[in-house]
N, C-alpha and C positions, 0 to 999 in steps of 0.2 A: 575504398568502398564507395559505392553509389551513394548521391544522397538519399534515393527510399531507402536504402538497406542504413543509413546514419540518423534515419527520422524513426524507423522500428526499433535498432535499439537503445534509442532516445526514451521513447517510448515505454519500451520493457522495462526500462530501468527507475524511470518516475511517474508510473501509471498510479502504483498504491500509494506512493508520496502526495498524488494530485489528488484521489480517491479520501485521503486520510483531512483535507485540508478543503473540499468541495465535491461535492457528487454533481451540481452543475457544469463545472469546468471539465470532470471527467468527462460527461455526457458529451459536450460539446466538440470537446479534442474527437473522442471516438467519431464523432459525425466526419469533423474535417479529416481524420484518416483518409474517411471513404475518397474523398479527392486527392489531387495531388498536394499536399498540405507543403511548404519548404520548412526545410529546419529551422530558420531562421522563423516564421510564423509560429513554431512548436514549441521552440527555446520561448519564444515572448508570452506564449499562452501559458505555459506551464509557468513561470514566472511571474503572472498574474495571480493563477491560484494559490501558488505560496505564497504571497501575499496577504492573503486571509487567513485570521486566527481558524484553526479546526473546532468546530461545537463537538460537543459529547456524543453527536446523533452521525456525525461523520468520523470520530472516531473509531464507533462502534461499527459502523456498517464496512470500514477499512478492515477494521481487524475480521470481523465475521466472511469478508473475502478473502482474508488472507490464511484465517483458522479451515479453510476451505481444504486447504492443499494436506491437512493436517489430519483431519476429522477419522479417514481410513487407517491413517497408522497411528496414529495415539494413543497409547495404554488411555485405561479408565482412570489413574494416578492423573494423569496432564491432563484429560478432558476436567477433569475435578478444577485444576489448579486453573485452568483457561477459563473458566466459566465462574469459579471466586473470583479470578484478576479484571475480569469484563463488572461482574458485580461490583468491586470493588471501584473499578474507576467509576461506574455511573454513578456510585454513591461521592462522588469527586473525595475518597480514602485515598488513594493512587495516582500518579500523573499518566498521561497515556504513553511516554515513555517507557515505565515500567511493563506495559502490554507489548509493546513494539521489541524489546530484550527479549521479550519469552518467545515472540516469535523466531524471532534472530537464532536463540538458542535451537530449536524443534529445527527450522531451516537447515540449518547445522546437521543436527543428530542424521535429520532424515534424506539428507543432502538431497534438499529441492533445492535446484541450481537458478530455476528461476525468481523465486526469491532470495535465495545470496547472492542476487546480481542486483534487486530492488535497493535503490539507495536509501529510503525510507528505513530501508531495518541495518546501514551499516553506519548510521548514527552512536 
């Protein structure tokens, strides 16, 4: 495989990882997509963002991109449960662990492949 085809699904795979842990360093990665970024730059950025503790406001905004894929097939039973478990962690009741399994699970049921490929949910 090419390196662009090794830095996309580099990418694929630790995009809601980097999302879950900095909305900044996503932003940034996305920028240097647009160019020729090397793997070896991509590996070190993403690497940087997980570095930083996730706040509860990049928690949330991970899971509500990830609840995305979900929104059209999810009984009203799991939108219930998706939306106590978000309540739940804001009220810091929950770790955001527990949010990242429910996705994991639905990923699963509804086999979105591109999130059972996100390493963030095979925690």
């Amino acid at each position: 495989m090419k390196e662009r085809g090794l830095v996309e699904k580099l990418w694929r795979e630790e995009k809601y990882h980097v999302l879950l842990h900095s909305q900044q360093y996503y932003n940034d990665i996305r920028q240097r997509l647009k160019t020729n970024i090397s793997l070896t730059e991509l590996e070190q950025l993403i690497h940087q963002a997980l570095l930083l503790s996730p706040s509860t406001g990049s928690v949330i905004n991970a899971y509500d991109h990830m609840w995305g894929y979900f929104k059209t097939l999810a009984t009203e039973e799991e939108k219930r449960k998706a939306q106590d478990l978000k309540q739940r962690h804001v009220a810091d009741a929950i770790p955001y662990s527990t949010l990242l399994h429910y996705l994991a699970i639905l990923a699963d049921k509804y086999h979105v492949s591109y999130l059972q490929q996100s390493k963030v949910l095979k925690k």
